[in-house]
MDTraj code that builds the backbone (N, CA, C; nanometers):
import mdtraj as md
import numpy as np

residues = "UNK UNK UNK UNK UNK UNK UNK UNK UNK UNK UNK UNK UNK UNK UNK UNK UNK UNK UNK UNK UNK UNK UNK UNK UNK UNK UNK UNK UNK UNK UNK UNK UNK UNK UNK UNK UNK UNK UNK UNK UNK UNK UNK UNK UNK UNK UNK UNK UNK UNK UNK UNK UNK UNK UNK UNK UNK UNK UNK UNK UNK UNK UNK UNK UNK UNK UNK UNK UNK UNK UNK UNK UNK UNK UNK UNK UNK UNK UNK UNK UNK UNK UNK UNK UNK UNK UNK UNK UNK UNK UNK UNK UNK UNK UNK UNK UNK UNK UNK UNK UNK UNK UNK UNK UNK UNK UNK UNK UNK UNK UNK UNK UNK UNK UNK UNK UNK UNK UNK UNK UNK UNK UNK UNK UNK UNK UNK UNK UNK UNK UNK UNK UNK UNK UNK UNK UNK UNK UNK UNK UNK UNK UNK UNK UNK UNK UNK UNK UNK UNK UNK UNK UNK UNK UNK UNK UNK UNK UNK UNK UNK UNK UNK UNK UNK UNK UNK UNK UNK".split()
xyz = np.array([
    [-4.2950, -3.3685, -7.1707],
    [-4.4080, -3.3716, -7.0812],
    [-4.3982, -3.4941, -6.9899],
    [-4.3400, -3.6123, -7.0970],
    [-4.3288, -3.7488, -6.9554],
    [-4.2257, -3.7331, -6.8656],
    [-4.1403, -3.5930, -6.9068],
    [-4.0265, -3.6187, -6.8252],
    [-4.0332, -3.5471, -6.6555],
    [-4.1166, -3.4218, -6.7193],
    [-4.1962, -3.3443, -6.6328],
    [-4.2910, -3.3865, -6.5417],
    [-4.3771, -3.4849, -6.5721],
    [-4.4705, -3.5622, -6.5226],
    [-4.3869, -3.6477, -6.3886],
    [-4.2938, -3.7359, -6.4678],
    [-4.2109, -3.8214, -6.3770],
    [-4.1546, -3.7356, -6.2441],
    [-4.0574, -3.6225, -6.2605],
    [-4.0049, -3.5215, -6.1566],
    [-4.1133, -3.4686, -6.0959],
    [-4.2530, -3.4353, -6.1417],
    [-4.3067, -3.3729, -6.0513],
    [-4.3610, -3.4785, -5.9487],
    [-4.4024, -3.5950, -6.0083],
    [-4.5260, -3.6554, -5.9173],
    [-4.4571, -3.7954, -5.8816],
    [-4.3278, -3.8381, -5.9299],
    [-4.2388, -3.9633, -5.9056],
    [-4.3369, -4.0399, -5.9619],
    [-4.3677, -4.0642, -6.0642],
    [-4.4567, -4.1219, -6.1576],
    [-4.4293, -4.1467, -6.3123],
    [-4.4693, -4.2618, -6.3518],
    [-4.4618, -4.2907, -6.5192],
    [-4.5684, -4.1844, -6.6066],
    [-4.6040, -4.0857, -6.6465],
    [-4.7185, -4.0584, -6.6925],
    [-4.7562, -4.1873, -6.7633],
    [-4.7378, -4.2349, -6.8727],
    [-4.7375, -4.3562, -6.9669],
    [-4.7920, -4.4758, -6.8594],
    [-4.7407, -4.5274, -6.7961],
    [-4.8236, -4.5970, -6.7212],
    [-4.9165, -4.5679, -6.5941],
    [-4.9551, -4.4702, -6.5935],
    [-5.0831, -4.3771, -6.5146],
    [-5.1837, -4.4050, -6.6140],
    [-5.1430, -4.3452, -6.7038],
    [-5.2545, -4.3191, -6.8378],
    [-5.2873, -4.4630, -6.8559],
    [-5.2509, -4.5301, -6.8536],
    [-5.2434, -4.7035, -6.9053],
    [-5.3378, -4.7681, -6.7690],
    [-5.3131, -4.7337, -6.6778],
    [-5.3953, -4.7726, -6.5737],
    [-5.5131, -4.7276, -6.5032],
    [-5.5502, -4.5933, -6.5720],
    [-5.6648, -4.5006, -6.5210],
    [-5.7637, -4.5438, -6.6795],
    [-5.7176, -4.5764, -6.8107],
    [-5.7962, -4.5694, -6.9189],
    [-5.8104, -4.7127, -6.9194],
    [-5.9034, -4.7321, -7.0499],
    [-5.9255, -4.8650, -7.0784],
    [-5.9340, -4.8656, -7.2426],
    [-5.9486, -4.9438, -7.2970],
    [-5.9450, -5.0166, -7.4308],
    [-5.8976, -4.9033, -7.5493],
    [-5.9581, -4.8763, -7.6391],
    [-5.9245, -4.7941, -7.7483],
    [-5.9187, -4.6498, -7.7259],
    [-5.9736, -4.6024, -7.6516],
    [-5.9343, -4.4653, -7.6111],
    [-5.7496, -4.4528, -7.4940],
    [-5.7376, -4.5964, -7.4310],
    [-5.6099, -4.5996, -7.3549],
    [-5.5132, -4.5877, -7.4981],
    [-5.5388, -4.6938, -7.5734],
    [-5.4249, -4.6800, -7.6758],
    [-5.4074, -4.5881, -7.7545],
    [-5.5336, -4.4786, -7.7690],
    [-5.4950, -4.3760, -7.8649],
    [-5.4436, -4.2536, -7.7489],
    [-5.4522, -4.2843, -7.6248],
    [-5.3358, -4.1689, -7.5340],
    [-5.2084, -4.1957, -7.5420],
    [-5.1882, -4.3614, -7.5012],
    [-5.0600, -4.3962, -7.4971],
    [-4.9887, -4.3914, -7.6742],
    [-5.0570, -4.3893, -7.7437],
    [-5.0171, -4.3340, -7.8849],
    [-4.9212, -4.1983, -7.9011],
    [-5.0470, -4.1346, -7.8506],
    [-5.0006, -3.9730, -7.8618],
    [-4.8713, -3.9685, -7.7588],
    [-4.8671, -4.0361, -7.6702],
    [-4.7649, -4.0114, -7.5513],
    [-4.6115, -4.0547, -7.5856],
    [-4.6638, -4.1848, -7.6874],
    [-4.5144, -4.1960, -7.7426],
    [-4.4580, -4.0981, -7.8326],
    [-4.5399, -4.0317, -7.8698],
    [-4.4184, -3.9230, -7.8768],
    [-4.3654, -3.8936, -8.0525],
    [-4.4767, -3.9806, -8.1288],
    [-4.4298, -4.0617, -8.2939],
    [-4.4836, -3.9867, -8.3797],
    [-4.4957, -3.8362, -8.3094],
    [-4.5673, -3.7774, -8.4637],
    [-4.4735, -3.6990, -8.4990],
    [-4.4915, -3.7187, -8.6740],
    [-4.3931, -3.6655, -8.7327],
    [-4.4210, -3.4965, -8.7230],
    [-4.2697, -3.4354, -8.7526],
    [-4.2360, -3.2361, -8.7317],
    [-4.2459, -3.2493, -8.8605],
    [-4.1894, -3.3023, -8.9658],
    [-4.2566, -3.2393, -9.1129],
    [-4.3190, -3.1358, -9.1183],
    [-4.2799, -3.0128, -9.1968],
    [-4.3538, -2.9216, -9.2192],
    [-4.4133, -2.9395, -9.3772],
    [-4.3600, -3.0466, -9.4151],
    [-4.3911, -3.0802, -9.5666],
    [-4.5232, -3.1827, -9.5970],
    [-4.5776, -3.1162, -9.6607],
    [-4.7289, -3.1782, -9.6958],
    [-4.6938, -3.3045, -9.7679],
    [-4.7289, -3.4208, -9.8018],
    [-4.7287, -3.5150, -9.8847],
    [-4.8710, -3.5762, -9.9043],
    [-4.8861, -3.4708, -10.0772],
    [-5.0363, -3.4872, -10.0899],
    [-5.0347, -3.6778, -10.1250],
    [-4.9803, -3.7281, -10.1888],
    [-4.9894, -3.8672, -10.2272],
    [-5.0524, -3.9706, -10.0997],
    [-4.9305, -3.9313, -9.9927],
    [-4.9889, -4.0051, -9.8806],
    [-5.1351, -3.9814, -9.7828],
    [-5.1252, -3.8401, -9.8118],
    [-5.2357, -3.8053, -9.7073],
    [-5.3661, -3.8225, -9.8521],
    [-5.3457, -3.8800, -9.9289],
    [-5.4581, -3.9327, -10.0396],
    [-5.5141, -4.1318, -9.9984],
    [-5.4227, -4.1360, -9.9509],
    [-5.3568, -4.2877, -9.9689],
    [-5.3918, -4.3262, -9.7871],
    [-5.3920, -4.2398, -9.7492],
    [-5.4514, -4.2035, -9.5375],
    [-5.5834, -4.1826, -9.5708],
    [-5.6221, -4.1087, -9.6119],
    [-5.8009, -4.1133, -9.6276],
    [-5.8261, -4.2038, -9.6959],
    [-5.7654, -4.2887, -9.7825],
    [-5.8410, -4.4299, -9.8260],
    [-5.8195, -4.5190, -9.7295],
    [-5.7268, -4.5356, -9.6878],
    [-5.6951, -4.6704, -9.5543],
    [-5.8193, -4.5875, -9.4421],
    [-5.7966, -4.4531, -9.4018],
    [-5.9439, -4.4275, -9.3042],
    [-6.0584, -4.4652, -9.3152],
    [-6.0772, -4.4516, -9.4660],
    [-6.2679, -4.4451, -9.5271],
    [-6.2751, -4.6789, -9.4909],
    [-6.1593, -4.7415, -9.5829],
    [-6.1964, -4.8198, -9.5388],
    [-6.1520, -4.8814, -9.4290],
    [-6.1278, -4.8430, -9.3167],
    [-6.1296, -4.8750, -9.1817],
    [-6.2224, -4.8476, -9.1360],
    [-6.2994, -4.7835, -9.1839],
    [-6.4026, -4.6990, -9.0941],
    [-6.5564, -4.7380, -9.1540],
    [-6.6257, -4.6265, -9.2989],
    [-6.7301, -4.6379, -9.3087],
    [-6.7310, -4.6882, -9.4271],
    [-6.6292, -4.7813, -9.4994],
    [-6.6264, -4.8937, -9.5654],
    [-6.6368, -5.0090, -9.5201],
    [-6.6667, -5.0019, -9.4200],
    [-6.6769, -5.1932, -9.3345],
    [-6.8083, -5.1829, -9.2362],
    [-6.7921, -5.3083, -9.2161],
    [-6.8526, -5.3271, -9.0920],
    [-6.8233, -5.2984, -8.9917],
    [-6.7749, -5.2742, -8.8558],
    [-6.7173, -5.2273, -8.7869],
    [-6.6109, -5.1698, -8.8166],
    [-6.5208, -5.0997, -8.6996],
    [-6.4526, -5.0256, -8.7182],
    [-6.3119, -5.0435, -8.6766],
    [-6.1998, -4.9832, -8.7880],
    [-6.0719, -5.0904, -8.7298],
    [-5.9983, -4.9449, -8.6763],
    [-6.0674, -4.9259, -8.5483],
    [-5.9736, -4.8500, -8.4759],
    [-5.7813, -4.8022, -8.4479],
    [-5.7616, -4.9280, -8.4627],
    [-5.5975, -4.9151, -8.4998],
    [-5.5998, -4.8147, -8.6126],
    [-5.5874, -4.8421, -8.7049],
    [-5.5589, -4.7542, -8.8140],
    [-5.5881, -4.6104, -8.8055],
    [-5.7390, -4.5312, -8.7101],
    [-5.7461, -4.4330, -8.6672],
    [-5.6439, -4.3706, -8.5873],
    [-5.6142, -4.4483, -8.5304],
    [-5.5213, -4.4252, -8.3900],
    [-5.3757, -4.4272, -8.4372],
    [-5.3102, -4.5245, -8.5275],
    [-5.2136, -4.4756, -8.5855],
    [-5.2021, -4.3593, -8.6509],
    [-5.2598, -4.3148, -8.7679],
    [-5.2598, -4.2378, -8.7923],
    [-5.2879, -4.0728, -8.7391],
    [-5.3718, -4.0434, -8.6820],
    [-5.4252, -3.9347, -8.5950],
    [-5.3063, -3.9427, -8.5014],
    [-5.2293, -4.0370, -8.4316],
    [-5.1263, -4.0018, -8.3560],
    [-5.0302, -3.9873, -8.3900],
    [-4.9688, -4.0380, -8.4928],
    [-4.8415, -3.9933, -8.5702],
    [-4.8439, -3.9089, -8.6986],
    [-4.9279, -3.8627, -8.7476],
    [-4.9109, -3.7368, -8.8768],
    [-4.8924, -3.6478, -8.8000],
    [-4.8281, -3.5186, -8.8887],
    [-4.8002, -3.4046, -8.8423],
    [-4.9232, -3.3324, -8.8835],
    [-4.9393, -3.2155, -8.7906],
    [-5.0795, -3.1544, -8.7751],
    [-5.0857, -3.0843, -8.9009],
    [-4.9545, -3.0414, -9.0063],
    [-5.0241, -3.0342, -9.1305],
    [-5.0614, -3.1148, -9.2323],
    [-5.0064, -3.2505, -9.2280],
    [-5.0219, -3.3735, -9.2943],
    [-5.1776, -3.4152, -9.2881],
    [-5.2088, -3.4183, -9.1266],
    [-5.3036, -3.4622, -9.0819],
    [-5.4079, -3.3264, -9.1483],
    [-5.4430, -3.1993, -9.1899],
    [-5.5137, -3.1098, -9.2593],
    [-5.5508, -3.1956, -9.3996],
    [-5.4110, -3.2201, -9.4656],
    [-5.4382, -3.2823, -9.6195],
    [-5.5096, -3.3751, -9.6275],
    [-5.5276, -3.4601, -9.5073],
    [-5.5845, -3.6431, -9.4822],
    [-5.7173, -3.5399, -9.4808],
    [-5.7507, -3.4633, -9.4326],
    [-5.8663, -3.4365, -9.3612],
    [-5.9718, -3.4044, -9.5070],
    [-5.8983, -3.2923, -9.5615],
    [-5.9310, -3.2869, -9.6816],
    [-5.9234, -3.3872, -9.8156],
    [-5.8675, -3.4471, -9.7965],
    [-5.8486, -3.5605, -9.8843],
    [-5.9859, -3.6472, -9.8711],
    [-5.9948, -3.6611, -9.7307],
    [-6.0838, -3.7757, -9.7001],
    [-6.2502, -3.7515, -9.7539],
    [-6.2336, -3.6334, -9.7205],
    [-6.3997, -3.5511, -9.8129],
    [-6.4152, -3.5669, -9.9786],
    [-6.3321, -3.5945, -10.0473],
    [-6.2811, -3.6453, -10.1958],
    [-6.3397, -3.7850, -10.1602],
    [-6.2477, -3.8411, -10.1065],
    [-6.2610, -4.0283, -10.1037],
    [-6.4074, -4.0469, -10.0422],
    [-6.4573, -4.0224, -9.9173],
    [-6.5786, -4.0611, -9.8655],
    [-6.7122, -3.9366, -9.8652],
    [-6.6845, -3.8453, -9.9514],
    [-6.8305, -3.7625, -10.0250],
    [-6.8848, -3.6798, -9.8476],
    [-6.8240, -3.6936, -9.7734],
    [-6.8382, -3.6302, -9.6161],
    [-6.7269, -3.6443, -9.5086],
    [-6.7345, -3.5460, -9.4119],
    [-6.6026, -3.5031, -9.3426],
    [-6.5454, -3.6135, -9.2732],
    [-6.4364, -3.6222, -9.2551],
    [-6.3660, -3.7058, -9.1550],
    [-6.4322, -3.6941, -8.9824],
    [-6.4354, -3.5655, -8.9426],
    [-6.5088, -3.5711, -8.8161],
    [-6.6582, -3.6352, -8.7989],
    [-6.7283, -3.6276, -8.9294],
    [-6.8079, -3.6995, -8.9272],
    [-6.8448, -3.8267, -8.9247],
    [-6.7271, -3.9112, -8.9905],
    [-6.7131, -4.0659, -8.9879],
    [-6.6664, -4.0867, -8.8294],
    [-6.6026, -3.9763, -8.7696],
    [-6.5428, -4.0238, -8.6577],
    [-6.6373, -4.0503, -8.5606],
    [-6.7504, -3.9002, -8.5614],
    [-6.8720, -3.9017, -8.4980],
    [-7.0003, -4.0229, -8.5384],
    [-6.9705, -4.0864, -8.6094],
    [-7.0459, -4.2188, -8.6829],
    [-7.0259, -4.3516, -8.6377],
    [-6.8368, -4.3868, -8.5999],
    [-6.7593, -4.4747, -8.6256],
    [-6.7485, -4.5345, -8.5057],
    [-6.7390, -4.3801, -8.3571],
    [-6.6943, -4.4000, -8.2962],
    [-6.8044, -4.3713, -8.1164],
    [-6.7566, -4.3767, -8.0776],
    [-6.8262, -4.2804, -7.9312],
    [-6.7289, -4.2910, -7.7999],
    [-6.8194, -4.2487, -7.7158],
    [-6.7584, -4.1868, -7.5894],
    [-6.6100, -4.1402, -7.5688],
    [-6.5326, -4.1349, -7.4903],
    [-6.4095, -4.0861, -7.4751],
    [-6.3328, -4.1011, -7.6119],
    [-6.3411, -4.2264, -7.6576],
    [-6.2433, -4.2109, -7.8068],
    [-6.2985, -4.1612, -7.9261],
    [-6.4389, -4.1116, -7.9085],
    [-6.5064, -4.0277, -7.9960],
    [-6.4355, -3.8795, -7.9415],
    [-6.4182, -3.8134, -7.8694],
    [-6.3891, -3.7226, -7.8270],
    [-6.1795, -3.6875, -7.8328],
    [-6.1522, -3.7691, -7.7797],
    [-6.0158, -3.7553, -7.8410],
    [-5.9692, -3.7853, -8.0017],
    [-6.0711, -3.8380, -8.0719],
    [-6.0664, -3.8455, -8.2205],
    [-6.1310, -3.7204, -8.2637],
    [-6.2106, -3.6892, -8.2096],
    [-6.2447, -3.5579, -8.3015],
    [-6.1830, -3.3996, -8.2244],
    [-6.1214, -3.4593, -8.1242],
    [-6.0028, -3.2906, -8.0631],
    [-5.9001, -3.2970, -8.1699],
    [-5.8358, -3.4315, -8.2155],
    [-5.7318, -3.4559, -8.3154],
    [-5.7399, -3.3779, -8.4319],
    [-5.8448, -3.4573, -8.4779],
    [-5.9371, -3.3757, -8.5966],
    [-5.9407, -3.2459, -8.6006],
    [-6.0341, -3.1977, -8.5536],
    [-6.0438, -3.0153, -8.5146],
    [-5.9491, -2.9789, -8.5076],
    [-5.8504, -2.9890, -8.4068],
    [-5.7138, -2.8980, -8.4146],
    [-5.6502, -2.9042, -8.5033],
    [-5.6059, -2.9747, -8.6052],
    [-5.5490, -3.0048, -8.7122],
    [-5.6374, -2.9478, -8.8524],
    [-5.7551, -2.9339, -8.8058],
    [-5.8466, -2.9058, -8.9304],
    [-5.8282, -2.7211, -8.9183],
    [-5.8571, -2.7173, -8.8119],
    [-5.8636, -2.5334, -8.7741],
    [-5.8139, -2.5575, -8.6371],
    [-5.7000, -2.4992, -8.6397],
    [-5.6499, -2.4642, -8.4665],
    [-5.7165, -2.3367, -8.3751],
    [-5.7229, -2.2193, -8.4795],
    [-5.8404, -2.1376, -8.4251],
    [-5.9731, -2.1698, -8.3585],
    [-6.0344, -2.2367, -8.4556],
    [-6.1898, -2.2868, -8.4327],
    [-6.1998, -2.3685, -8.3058],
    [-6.0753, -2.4855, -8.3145],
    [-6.0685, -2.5610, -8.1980],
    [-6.0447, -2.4624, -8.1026],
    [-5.9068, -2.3696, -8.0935],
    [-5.9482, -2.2978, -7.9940],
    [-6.0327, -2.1793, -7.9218],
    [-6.0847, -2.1497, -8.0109],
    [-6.2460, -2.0719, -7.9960],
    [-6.3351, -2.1537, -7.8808],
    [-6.3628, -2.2632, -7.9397],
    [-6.4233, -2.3519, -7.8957],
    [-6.4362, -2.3690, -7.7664],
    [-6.2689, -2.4219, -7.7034],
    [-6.2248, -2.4616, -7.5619],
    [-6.2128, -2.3430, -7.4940],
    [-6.1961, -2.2415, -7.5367],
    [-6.2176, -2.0932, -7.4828],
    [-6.3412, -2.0525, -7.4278],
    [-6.4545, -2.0688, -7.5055],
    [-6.5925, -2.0270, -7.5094],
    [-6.6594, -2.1692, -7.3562],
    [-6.6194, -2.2890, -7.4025],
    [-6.6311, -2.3611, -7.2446],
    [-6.6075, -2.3071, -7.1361],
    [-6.4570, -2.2633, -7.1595],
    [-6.3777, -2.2405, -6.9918],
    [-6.4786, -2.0549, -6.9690],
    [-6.4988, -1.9915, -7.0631],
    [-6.5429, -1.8699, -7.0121],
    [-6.7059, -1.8804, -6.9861],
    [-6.8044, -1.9977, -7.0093],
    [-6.9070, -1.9988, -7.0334],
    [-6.9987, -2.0377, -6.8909],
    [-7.0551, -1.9918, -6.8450],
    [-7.1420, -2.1000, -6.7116],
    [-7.1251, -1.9841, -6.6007],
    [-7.1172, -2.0939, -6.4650],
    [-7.1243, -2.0231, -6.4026],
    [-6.9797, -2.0104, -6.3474],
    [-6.9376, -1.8838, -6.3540],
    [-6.8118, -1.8637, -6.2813],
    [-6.6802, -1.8856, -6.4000],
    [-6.5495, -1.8324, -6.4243],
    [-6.4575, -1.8834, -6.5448],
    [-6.3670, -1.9462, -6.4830],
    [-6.3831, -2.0683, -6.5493],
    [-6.2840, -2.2129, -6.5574],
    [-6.1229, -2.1649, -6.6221],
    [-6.0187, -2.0536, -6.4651],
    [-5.9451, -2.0033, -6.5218],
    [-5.8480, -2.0577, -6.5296],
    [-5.8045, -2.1884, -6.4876],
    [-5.6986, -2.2927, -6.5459],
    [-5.7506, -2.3361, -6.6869],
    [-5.8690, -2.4101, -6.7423],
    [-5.8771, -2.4141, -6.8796],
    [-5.8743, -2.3104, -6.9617],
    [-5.9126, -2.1577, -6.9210],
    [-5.8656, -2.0319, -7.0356],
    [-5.7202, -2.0416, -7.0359],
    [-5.6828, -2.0384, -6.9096],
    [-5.5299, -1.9960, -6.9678],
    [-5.4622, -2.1301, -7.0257],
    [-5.4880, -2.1868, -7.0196],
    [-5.4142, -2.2744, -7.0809],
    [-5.4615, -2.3172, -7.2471],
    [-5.5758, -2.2839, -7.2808],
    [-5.5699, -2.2935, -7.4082],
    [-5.5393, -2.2086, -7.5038],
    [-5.5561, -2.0910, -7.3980],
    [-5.4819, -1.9212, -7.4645],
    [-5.3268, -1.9669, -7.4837],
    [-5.2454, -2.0092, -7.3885],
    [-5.0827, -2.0491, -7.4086],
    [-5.0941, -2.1438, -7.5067],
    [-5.2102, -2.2493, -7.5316],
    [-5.1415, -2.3601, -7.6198],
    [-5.1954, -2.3077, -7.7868],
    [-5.3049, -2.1710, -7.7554],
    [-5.3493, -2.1428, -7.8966],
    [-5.2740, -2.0748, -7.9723],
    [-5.1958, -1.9996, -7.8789],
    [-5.0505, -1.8697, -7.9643],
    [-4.9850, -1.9677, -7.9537],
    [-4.9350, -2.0875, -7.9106],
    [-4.8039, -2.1510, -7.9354],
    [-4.8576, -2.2366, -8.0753],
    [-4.9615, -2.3175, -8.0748],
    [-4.9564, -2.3871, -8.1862],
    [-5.0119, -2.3066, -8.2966],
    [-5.0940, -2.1964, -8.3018],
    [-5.1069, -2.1521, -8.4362],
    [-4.9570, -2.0370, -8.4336],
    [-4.9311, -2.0266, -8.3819],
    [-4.7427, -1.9557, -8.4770],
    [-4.6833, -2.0368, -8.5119],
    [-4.6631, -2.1788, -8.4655],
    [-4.6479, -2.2775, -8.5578],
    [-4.6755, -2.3062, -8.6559],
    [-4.8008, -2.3261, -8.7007],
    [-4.8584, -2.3213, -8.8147],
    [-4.8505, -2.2344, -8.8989],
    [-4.8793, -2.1163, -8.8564],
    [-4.8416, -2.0249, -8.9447],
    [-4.7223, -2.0256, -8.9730],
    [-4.6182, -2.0322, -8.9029],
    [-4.4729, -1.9932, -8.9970],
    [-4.4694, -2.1733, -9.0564],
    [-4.5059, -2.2551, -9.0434],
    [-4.5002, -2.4185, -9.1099],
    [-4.5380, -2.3815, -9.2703],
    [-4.7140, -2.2909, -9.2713],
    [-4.7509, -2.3021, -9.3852],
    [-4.6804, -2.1723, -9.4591],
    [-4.6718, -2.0428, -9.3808],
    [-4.5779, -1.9589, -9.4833],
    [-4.4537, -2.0076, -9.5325],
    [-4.3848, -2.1328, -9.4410],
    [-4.2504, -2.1813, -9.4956],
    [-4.3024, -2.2293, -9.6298],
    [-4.4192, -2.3422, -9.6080],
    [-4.3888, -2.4084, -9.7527],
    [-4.4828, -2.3428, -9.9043],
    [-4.5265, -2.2294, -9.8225],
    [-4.6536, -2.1878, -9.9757],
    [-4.5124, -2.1004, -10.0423],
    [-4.3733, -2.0436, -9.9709],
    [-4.2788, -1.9918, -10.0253],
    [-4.1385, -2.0346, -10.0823],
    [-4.1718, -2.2040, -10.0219],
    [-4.0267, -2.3188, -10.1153],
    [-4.1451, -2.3887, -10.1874],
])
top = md.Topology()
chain = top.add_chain()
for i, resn in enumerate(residues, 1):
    res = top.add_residue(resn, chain, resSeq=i)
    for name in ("N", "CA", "C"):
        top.add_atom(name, md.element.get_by_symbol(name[0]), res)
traj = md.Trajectory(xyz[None], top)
C-alpha cells in the first residue's frame, strides 16, 4: 500500500500520515503502516493470556492510560491472535476489551482502537456495520460500499481458511 501510495501521488504515505495526525492516534497509524503484524495463523493461547494482562494493566488497572502498549499490540498481533487477547481479556478484566478501550480512550484513537478490535473480534459484524453506514442516509456512499464489500470477502476467506487450517492440525 506504501508502495502504491508513493507511485501514485509521488509521496511518502508514512510521512503524510505523520504530518496530517497528531499524538497517539499518529502513532497507532504509523504503527499499522509499518507493516509489523504478525501472518501467524497459529493461536498462542499463553501469550494472548499474558496480552490481556499487560492491556488490563495498561489500561483499567492504573491511573491513566499507557497507550503504547495498546498500540503495540493492536498493531502487531495477527487478527487471530488479536481474537484470543480479546477473549482472554474478558477472563482477566470481568468486561470486554472494546469496552476498556471505549473507557480508556477517546476521539480518533478511540475509534481506530475499537475498528482494530471489532474486526478482529467479528470481521462480519465489523463489516455489517461499515456497510449499513455507506448504504444508510441520504443517497449511497458508493466508494465506502464497495470497498468494504472487497475488503469483507478478502479478509473473512482469510479467516476462514486461517481457522479451518488450525481447528484441523
Amino acid at each position: 500500500m506504501k508502495e502504491k501510495y508513493n507511485e501514485l501521488f509521488d509521496r511518502d504515505l508514512e510521512e503524510d500520515v505523520e504530518s496530517e495526525t497528531r499524538g497517539d492516534f499518529k502513532r497507532l497509524l504509523v504503527a499499522i503502516l509499518q507493516g509489523q503484524r504478525e501472518e501467524s495463523d497459529e493461536v498462542d493461547e499463553e501469550a494472548a493470556e499474558a496480552d490481556a494482562s499487560e492491556l488490563f494493566n495498561a489500561g483499567e488497572d492504573r491511573w491513566g492510560t499507557d497507550e503504547t502498549v495498546f498500540t503495540l499490540i493492536l498493531a502487531r498481533r495477527s487478527l487471530l491472535q488479536l481474537r484470543a487477547i480479546i477473549l482472554k481479556y474478558e477472563d482477566v478484566a470481568g468486561n470486554s476489551l472494546e469496552d476498556a478501550v471505549v473507557s480508556e480512550t477517546s476521539g480518533d484513537l478511540r475509534r481506530g482502537y475499537k475498528a482494530v478490535v471489532r474486526l478482529a473480534a467479528d470481521p462480519a459484524f465489523y463489516y455489517a456495520r461499515q456497510l449499513e453506514k455507506g448504504l444508510t442516509g441520504i443517497g449511497t456512499d458508493e466508494e465506502t460500499t464497495i470497498r468494504h464489500m472487497v475488503n469483507c470477502s478478502e479478509v473473512l476467506a482469510y479467516m476462514h481458511i486461517s481457522l479451518l487450517s488450525s481447528a484441523v492440525f
